[in-house]
Residue, then its C-alpha position, 0 to 999 in steps of 0.5 A: x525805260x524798264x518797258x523797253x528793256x521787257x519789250x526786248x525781252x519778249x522778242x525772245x521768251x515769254x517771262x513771267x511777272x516775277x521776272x519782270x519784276x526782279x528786272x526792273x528792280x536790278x534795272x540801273x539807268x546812267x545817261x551820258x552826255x555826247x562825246x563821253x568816252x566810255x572805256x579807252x584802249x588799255x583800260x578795263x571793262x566792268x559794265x556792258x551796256x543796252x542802250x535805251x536812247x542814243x548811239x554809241x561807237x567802238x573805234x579803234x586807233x591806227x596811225x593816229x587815224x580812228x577806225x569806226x568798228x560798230x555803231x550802236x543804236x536803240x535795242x542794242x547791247x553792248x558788251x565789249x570783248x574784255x567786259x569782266x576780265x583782266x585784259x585791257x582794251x583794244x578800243x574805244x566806246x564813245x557816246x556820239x549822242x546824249x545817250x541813255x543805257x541800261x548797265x549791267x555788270x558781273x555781279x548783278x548778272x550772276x546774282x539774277x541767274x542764280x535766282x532766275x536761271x531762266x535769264x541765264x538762257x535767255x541771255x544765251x539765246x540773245x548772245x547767239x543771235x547777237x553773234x550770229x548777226x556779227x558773223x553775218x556782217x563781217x561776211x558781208x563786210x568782207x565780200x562786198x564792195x565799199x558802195x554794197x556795204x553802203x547800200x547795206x548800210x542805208x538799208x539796216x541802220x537808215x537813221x545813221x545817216x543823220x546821226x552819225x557824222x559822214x567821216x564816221x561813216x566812212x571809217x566804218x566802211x573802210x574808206x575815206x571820206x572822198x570816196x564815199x562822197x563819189x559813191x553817194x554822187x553815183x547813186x543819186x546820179x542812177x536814181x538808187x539814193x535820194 
């Protein structure tokens, strides 16, 4: 597992051994079993997560009706919006598969950047990319119609498709689940989807 964390990584920077190795022995691994609830609105965060194995999604509530806001699949990092403050959540994190992540919280972040400054701006670098891929996606979310988002869907995150459930899917690109049934219908009757 801590060769999936250093290979990550190395997208970003070259690290030394002795970084590699203060990683690997922060490293803290859980495994959660599908359907677990990882923070409900209102409750707090102290963990943010890389997921190793699985997938996660945020979700929000709205009229009894979940709203899918994120999926999270291997090599992604989830950090939910409260994660170390005092301020209650507005959503929900659930594991939708068997998942394996690896956990990380406030203090053990603070320890390595004091010992290891250099993660400090690594972990910056990877919150800007990490920033500016949601920023790109909300911009194409918000500009695009319900069958691109779909498109773009199958074009980024293909293995969704069998891993999520469709109404999760749909919720995720904002319309019911008939709807995207007629959109899926469309595409094989043009030839676009298989």
């Amino acid at each position: 597992m801590e060769n999936k964390i250093l290979k990550y990584l190395s997208k970003y920077t070259k690290t030394t051994k002795e970084i590699e190795e203060a990683i690997i022995e922060s490293s803290f691994f859980k495994t959660f079993k599908k359907g677990t609830i990882l923070l409900k609105e209102g409750g707090f965060s102290n963990e943010c997560y890389f997921v190793l194995e699985g997938c996660m999604r945020s979700y929000f509530l709205k009229d009894g009706e979940e709203k899918t806001i994120e999926f999270y699949t291997e090599e992604d990092i989830v950090t939910p919006a409260n994660y170390g403050k005092s301020t209650p959540s507005q959503y929900y994190l659930e594991c939708i598969e068997d998942t394996i992540v690896n956990v990380g919280n406030p203090s053990i972040e603070k320890e390595m950047y004091q010992k290891y400054p250099q993660l400090e701006s690594l972990s910056r670098v990877i919150a800007e990319v990490i920033l500016t891929k949601q920023q790109e996606s909300f911009t194409e979310f918000k500009t695009s119609s319900p069958e691109e988002r779909y498109l773009n869907l199958l074009k980024t995150k293909p293995d969704l498709m069998q891993r999520v459930p469709q109404h999760q899917i749909a919720s995720y690109l904002g319309i019911k689940p008939e709807s995207l049934s007629r959109i899926r219908k469309r595409l094989i009757a043009s030839n676009l989807l298989s």
